[in-house]
C-alpha positions in Angstrom: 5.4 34.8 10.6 7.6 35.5 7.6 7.3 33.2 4.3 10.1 34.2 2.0 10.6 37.3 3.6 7.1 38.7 3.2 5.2 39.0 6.5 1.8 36.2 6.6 -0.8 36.8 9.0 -3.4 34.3 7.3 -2.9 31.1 9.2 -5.1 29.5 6.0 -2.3 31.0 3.7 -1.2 27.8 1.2 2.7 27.9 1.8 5.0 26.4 -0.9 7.4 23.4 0.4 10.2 25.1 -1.2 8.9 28.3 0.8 11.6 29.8 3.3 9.3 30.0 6.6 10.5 32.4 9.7 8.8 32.9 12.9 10.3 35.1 15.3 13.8 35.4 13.2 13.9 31.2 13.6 13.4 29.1 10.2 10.6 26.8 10.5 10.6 23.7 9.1 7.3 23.1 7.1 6.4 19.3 6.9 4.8 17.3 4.0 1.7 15.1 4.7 4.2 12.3 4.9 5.2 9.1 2.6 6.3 5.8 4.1 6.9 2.2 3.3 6.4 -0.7 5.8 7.1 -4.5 5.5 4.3 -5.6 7.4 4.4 -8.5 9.7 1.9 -11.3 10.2 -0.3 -10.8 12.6 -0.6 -6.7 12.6 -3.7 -5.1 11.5 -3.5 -1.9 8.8 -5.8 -0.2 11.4 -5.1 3.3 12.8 -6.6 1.5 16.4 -7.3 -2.0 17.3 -8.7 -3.4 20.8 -7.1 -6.7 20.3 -3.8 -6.6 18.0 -1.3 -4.6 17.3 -1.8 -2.0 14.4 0.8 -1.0 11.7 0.6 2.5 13.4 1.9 0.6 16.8 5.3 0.3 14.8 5.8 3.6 14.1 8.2 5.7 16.5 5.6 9.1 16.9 6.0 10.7 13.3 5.5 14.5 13.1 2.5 14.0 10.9 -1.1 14.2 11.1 -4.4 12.0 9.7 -1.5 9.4 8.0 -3.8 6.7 7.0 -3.2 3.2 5.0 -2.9 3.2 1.3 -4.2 -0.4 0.5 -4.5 -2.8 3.2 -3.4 -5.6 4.1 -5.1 -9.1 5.7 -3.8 -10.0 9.5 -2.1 -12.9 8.2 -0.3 -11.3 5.0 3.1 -9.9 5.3 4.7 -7.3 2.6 4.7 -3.6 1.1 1.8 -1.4 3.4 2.6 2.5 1.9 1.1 5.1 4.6 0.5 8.7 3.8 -1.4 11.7 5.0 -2.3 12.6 1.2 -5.8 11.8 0.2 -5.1 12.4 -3.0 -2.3 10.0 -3.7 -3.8 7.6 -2.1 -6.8 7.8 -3.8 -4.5 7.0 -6.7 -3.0 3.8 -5.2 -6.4 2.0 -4.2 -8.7 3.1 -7.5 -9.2 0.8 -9.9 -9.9 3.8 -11.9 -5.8 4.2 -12.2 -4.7 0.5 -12.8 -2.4 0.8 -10.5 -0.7 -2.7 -10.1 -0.2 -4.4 -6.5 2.6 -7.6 -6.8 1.8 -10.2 -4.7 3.5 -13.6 -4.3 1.6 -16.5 -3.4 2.3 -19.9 -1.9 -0.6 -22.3 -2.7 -1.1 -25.4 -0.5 -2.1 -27.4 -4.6 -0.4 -26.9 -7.7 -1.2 -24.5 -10.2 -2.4 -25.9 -13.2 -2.3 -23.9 -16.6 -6.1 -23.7 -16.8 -6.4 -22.0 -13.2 -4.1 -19.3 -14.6 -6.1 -19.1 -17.8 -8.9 -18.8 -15.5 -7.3 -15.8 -13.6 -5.7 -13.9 -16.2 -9.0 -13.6 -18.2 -11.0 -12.6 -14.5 -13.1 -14.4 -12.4 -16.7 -14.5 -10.4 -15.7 -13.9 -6.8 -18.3 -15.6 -4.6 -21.0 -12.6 -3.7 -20.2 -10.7 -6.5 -21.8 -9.8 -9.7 -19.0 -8.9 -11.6 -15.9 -10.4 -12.8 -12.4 -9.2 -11.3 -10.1 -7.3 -13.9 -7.8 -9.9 -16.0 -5.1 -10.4 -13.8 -0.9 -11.3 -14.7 0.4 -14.5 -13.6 3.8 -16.0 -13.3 4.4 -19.3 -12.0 7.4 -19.8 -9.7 6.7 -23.0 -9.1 4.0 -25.6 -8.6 2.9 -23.8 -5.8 4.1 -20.7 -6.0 2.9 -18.0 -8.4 3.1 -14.0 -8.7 0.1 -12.0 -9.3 -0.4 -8.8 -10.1 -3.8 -7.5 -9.9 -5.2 -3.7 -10.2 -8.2 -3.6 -7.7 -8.4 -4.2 -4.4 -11.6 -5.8 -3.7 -12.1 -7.8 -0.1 -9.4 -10.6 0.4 -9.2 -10.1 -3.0 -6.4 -12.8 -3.7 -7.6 -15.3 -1.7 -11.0 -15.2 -3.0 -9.3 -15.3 -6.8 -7.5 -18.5 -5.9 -10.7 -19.9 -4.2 -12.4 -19.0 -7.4 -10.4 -21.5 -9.7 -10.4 -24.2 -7.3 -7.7 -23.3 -5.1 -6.4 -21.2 -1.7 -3.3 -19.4 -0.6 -1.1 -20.9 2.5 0.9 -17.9 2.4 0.4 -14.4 0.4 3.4 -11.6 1.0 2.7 -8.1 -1.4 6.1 -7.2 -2.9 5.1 -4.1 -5.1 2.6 -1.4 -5.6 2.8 0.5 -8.7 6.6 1.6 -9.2 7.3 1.3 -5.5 8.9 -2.2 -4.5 9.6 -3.4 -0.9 12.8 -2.3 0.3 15.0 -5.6 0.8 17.0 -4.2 3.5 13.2 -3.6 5.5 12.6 -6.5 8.3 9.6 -7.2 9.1 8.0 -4.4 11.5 10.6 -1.9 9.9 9.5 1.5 7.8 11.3 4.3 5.7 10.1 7.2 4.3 9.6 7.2 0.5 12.0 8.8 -2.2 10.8 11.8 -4.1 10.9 9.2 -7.1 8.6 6.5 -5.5 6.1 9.3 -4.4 5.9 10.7 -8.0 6.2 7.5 -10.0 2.1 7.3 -8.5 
């Protein structure tokens, strides 16, 4: 194998992306560990393998790439922005609270929201279970019963449990953004597209 016209015989040698890679006189083509977004559907699991429903990996049409795993999950019965990767690293950087990195969720609510339930969430709340409070979270309201939060953790059923928390619940609960990186509009449900170079550095 050739990499920029110097012969390699270390299959551990790191090779640049920008490297020109021959083998046998034929350019290779040297893949990335991959960057997607998906609009997940209700009622698909961000699994890798599930014995009884269908997995956000199921939707997929066999990528080239290896170990792509989920970078923040989803619940079954939430829809919205899934980003898959095979970079631990970058992911890592999605799902740490450590980065702040903010996940956009819209939320319908089966009450109203009153203005002391978002006081309650923007200055953090006692999930049930827990012995610490969740990180202030941003609130918009939509409507009565509609809201946007944006939250950066990503603690178990995290928004549900926030809503529970000040005396409320979520009827429906769709992500719409994760850092920089919003939900393609022209995505329908089930539907995926690799990420821009932009979206993968604005992590």
């Amino acid at each position: 194998m050739q990499v920029d016209g110097a012969t390699v015989r270390n299959s551990a040698e790191n090779i640049a992306e920008s490297a020109l890679v021959e083998l046998d006189g034929e350019r290779v083509v040297v893949l990335g560990p991959g960057y997607f977004m998906l609009h997940k559907p209700i009622g698909v699991v961000c699994a890798n393998s599930d014995p009884e429903h269908e997995t956000v990996f199921d939707l997929f049409n066999d990528e080239p790439y290896d170990d792509l795993h989920v970078a923040g999950r989803l619940d079954l019965d939430t829809t919205g922005l899934v980003l898959i990767t095979g970079d631990g690293k970058w992911s890592h950087r999605v799902m740490s609270p450590r980065f702040k990195c903010e996940k956009s969720y819209i939320a319908i609510l089966p009450e109203a929201i009153t203005e002391r339930m978002i006081e309650k969430l923007e200055e953090g709340v006692m999930l049930q279970g827990e012995d610490t409070k969740t990180a202030p979270a941003k609130v918009e309201k939509i409507a009565d019963d509609e809201i946007r939060l944006i939250i950066t953790e990503g603690r178990y059923h995290q928004v549900k449990r926030m809503l529970a928390a000040v005396g409320n619940s979520v009827s429906e609960l769709h992500r719409e953004k994760i850092g920089e990186i919003v939900l393609d509009e022209s995505l329908q449900p089930g539907e995926y597209r690799a990420l821009t170079e932009d979206e993968i550095n604005s992590v």
